[in-house]
N, C-alpha and C positions, 0 to 999 in steps of 0.2 A: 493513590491507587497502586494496588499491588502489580510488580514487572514478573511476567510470567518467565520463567526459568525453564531449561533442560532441552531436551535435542526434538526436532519437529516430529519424528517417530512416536517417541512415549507422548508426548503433548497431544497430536491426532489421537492415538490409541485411546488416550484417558476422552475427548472428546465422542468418538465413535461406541463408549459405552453407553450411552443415549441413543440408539437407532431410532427413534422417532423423532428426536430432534436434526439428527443429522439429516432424514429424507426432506424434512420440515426446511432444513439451511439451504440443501442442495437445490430446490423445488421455487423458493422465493429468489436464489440468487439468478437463476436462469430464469423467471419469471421478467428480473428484470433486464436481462442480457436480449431477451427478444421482444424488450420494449425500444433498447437501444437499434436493435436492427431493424423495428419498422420503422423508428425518425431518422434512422441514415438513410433508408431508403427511398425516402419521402423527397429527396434530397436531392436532386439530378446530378449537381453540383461534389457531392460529400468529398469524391475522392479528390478531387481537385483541393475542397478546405484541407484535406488530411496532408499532401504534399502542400499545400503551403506554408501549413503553420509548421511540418517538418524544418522546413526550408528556412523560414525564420530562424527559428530557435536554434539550428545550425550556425545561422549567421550569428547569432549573440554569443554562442561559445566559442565564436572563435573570435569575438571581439569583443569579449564581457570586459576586461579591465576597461576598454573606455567606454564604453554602455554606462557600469556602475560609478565611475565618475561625474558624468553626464549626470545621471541620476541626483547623485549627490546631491550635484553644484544646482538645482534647478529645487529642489526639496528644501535644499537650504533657504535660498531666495525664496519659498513660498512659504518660510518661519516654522516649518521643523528641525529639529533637533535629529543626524545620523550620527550614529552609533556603527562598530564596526567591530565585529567580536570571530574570532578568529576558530574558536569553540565551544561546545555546549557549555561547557565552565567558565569562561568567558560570556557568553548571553547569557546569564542565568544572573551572573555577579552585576552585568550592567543592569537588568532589568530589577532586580533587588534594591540597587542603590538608590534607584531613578523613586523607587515607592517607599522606600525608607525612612528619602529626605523631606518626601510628603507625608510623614508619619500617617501612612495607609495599613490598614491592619484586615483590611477585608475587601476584596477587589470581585469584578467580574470578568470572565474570560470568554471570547467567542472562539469554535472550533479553529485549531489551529494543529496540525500536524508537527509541526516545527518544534512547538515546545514538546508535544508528546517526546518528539526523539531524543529531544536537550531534558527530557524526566524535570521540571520547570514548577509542576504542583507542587512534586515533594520538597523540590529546592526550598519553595518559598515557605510553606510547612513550616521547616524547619526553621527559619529564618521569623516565625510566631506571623507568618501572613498569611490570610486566609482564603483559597480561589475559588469562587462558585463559576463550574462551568453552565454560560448557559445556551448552547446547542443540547438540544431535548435530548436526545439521544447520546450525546456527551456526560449527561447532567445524569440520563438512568446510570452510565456505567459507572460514575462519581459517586454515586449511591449505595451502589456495588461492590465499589471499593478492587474495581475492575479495568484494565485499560482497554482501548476502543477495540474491536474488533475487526471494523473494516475501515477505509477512510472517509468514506463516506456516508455509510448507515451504522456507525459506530456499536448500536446495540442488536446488531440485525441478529443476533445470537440469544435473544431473548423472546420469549413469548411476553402476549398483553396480562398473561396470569402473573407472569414471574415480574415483571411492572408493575400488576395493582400490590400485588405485597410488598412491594419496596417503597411506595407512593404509602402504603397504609401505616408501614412502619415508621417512615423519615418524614412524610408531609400529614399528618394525622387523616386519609381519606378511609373512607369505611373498608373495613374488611370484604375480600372476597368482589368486590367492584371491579371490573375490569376491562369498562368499558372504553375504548379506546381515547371517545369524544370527551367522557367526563375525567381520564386521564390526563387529557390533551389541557384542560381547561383547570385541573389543578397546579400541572405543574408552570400556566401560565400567570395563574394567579402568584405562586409560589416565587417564582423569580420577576415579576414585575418590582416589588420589593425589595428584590438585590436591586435591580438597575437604579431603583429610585434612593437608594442610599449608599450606591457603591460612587466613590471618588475617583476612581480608577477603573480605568477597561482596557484588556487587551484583546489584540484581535490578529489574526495571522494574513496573509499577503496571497492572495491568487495572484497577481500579477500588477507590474510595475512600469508603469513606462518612462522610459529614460529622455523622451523629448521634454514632456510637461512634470517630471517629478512628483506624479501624481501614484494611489495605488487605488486598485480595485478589489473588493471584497465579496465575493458570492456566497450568499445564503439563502436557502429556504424559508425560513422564519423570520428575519428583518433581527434577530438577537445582536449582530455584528453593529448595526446602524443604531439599537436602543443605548447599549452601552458605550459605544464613541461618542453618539450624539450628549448624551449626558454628564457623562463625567468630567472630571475637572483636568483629567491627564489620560490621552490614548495612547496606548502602545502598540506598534505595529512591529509586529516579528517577521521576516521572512529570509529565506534562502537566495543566497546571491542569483541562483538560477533564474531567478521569479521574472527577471528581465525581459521585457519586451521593447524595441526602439520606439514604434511612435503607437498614438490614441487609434491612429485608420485601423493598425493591425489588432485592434480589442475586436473588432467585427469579426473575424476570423475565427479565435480562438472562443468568443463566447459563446458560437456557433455550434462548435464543438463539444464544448462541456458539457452542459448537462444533459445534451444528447447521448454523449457518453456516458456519465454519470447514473442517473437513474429515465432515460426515454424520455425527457421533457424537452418541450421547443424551444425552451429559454427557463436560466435561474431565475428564481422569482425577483431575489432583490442583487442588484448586478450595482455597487456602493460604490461610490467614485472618491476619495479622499486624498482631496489638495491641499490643504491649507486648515491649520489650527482657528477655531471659530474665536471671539474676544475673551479672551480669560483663560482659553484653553492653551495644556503644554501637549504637542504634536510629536513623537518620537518615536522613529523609526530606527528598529538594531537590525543590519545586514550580515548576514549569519554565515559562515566558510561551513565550518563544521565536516573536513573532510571533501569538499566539493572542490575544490581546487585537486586536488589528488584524485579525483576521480576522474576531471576534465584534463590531467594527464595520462591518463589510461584509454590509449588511442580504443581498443576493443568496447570500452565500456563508457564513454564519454556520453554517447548517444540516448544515456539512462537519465539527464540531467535534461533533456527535452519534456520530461514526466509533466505534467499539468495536475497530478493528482484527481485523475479523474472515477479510477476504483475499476475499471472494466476491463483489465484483465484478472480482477478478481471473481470478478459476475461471470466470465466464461471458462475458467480456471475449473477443470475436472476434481485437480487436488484441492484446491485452498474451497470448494464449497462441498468438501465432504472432508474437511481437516478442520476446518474453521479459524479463523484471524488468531486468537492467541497461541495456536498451534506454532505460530512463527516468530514468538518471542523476542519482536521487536513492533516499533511504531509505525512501520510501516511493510502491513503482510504482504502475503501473493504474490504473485511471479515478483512484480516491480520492484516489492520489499527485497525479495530474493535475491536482486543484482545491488543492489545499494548496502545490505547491512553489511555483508563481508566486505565492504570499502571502507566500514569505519571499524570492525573488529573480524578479521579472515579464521580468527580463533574461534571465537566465541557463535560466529555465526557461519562456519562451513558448513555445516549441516544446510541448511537451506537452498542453496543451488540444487541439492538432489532432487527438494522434493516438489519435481515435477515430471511430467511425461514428454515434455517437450515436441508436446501435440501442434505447437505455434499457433492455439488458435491468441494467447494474449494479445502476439504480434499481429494478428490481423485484424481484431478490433483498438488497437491504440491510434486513439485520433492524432499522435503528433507519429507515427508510426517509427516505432523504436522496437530492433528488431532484441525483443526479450528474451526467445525463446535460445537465439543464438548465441545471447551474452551468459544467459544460462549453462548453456554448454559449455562455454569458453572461460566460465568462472570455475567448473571441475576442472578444467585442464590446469589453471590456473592454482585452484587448491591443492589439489594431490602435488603437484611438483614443489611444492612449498612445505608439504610435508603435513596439511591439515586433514589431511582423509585419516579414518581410522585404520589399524591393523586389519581388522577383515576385510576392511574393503580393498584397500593395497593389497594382501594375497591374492585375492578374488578377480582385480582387476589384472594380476601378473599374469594369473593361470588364464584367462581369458585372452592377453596379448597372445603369450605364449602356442593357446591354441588357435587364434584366428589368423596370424602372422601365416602357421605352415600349414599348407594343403592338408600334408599329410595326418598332422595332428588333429587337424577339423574332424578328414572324414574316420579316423579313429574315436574320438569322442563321441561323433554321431552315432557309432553304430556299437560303442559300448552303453549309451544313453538309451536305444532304443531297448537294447537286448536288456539292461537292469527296470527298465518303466515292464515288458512283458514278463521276465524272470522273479524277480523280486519287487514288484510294486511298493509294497512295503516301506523300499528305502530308501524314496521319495515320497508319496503320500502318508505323513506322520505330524505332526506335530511341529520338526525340529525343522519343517522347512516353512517359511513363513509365507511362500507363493499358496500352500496348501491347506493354511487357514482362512483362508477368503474362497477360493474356488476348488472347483476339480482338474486334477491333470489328467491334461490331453491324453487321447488312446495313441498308443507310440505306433508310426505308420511303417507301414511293411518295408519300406526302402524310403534311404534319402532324394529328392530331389536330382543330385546328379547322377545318383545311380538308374532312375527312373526316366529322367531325360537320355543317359546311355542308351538304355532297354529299348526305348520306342523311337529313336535314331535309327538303330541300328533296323530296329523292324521296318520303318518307311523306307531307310535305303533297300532293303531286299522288294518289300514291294513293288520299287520303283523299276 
């Protein structure tokens, strides 16, 4: 799958040239954002779950080294094989080896975020092994030769038309078909197939718990449970963070998810995987990948609480009118946005900007991780390091410069009014990019402080 390239600006713009697709992205993603707010509400309880499972996952970062031990030692005695890779080139070389040595040349994979990040298809590609993803919607963008879009509705970027012709071209179904049901029902025929001949599956880790060295797998489709259950060798990928202490606290967080997720009262298949079945090899690679250096970043530590659950995508003003590849990493939207610049501050400054920093992320994040703040705190962070661009450094001088002194403010303000009434012109043009979206404001006859002077000073005479 192609890794989409270049800064969130041009990547949005190139997206917003579709405006019916965009109304289309924006309109399904809030569709399901106020599916999520009727099952929170449903919920007497919610905010209580939301500070607990906060409260948790606090607790496990700050005592993940013996969590992931615990883990370990308890996974091991249930006869899997842990694995311990430090970064994405490191997981990728273990999980290579692991199917090498099973001379595997064609494997199945169930949705997993993890590799997206660790780019883990193309590794093995290259390596002549072959991955069919099969999460449906993993599998359309595989088709596509596309990476996911969101985390959790990976092709929510596509229409059922733009499916049946991919389905018609890759799976021979009739042209012009696009029916959702008889869609649904090729591409299950399609990949039954794989699982019944794949040797190998891998499957990524919602969550692990460190009492019973057990892990859990949530999916929709039961695709996670087909290819573990059958293969000869399952691989389970996950993030050091995935950690939870004991099995009591699954009742919490499952509570949560797919409430948040997509407004359902529960994942359909919630896979509990302990122990390798007779014949099978069980292996689990625990993944750093930048995650230790983030859990030293006291401001930002609290982004490692994420459950991957997609809902601050679903209420995200920008990311459902920029669209997921607009953020040119594996994982978009706000959430994406505090996490990528932890593994590249170069390559991914642009992303912190782009949001409004409206907090509504932070108020639907069921482990309630304050995003919008870490957002802010990730500009401060970039510019001083010297990742912001030239115009934005000017732009942000002359703006200190002017907000700093009284007097330059109300200078500014009242050369700003007098060029908006004077020369319109040289603001409403082209070359300013607020004015290719909307119209500027009628410039008002007095600022604010002068106006609050004005009618001070009138109520005192009155008086």
């Amino acid at each position: 799958m192609s890794k989409q390239t270049g800064d969130h600006a041009a990547l949005a713009a190139k997206f917003n040239e579709n405006e019916p697709r965009v109304n289309w992205h924006d309109e399904t993603l809030w569709w399901v954002r106020q599916k999520r707010d009727r099952m929170a509400w449903s919920i007497p309880e919610w905010e209580q779950l939301r500070d607990t499972a906060s409260q948790i996952k606090r607790h496990v970062l700050g005592n993940l080294h013996d969590y992931l031990l615990q883990f370990e030692q308890q996974a091991t005695q249930n006869g899997a094989i842990v694995h311990w890779a430090a970064d994405a080139e490191e997981h990728n070389r273990i999980v290579t080896t692991i199917l090498q040595r099973h001379k595997v040349q064609r494997m199945v994979k169930s949705k997993s975020m993890l590799t997206e990040e660790c780019h883990l298809n193309p590794h093995l590609a290259a390596h002549g092994i072959e991955v069919i993803d099969t999460d449906l919607g993993e599998r359309i963008v595989q088709l596509a030769k596309e990476p996911p879009s969101h985390i959790v509705l990976p092709c929510i970027h596509k229409k059922k038309e733009e499916i049946g012709e991919l389905f018609h071209e890759h799976l021979g179904t009739p042209a012009g078909n696009a029916d959702p049901q008889f869609l649904t029902a090729a591409a299950r025929q399609h990949l039954r197939q794989e699982f019944l001949q794949s040797q190998a599956a891998i499957t990524g880790v919602n969550f692990a718990v460190a009492e019973t060295g057990e892990m859990v797998v949530c999916t929709n489709e039961g695709n996670a449970d087909m290819g573990a259950h059958l293969a000869k060798v399952h691989i389970a990928c996950m993030g050091i963070e995935k950690i939870i202490p004991r099995r009591a606290h699954l009742g919490v967080f499952l509570r949560l998810l797919a409430r948040s997720a997509t407004g359902q009262p529960i994942t359909t298949y919630s896979s509990h995987f302990r122990q390798p079945r007779e014949g099978q090899e069980l292996h689990i690679v625990l993944v750093d990948n930048g995650r230790s250096r983030q859990l030293g970043r006291e401001d930002f530590l609290n982004s490692l609480k994420c459950i991957r659950c997609g809902a601050c995508m679903n209420t995200c003003p920008v990311y459902r009118r920029s669209g997921g590849h607009s953020y040119h990493t594996a994982v978009a939207g706000p959430i994406g946005a505090i996490l990528a610049p932890n593994l590249d501050m170069k390559e991914y400054a642009d992303l912190p900007f782009a949001s409004t920093l409206c907090g509504s992320c932070s108020n639907v994040c069921p482990v309630k991780i304050d995003i919008h703040q870490q957002l802010y705190k990730w500009r401060q962070v970039l510019v001083q390091d010297g990742h912001a661009g030239a115009g934005k450094k000017i732009s942000m001088k002359m703006m200190s410069a002017t907000l700093s002194s009284p007097g330059n403010y109300r200078r500014a303000g009242k050369m700003g009014r007098w060029v908006l009434r004077a020369f319109p012109k040289m603001v409403n043009n082209k070359l300013n990019p607020w004015y290719k979206q909307r119209e500027m404001p009628a410039p008002p006859a007095m600022s604010f402080s002068e106006w609050y002077a004005k009618n001070k000073r009138s109520d005192e005479q009155q008086g």
